[in-house]
C-alpha positions, 0 to 999 in steps of 0.5 A: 262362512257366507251361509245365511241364517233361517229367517225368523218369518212365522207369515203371521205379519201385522206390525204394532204401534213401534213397527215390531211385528206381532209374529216373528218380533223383528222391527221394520228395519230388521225385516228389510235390512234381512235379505241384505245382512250378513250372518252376525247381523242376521243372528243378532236380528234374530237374538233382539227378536227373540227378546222382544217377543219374550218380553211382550209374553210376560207382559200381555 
């Protein structure tokens, strides 16, 4: 139940303009608040994330 989810870490860290990282996609909130977030907040970090890289994909 407390069981932490996998971090989406790809150590490929270089953060953008918006403070999104080019790697993983999380922003710098999400990168410091993930040691101390639950797991609904850690699978929510990692869904935006997802988004974000998705979406900087389809738009190079």
């Amino acid at each position: 139940m407390g069981e932490q989810v996998a971090s989406p870490c790809r150590r490929q860290c270089c953060l953008d303009d918006h403070d999104i990282c080019l790697g993983c996609g999380r922003t710098l909130q999400d990168i410091l608040d993930w040691s101390k977030a639950d797991r609904l907040r850690q699978c929510a970090i990692c869904a935006a994330a997802e988004v974000r890289l998705q979406q900087r994909s389809d738009n190079p």
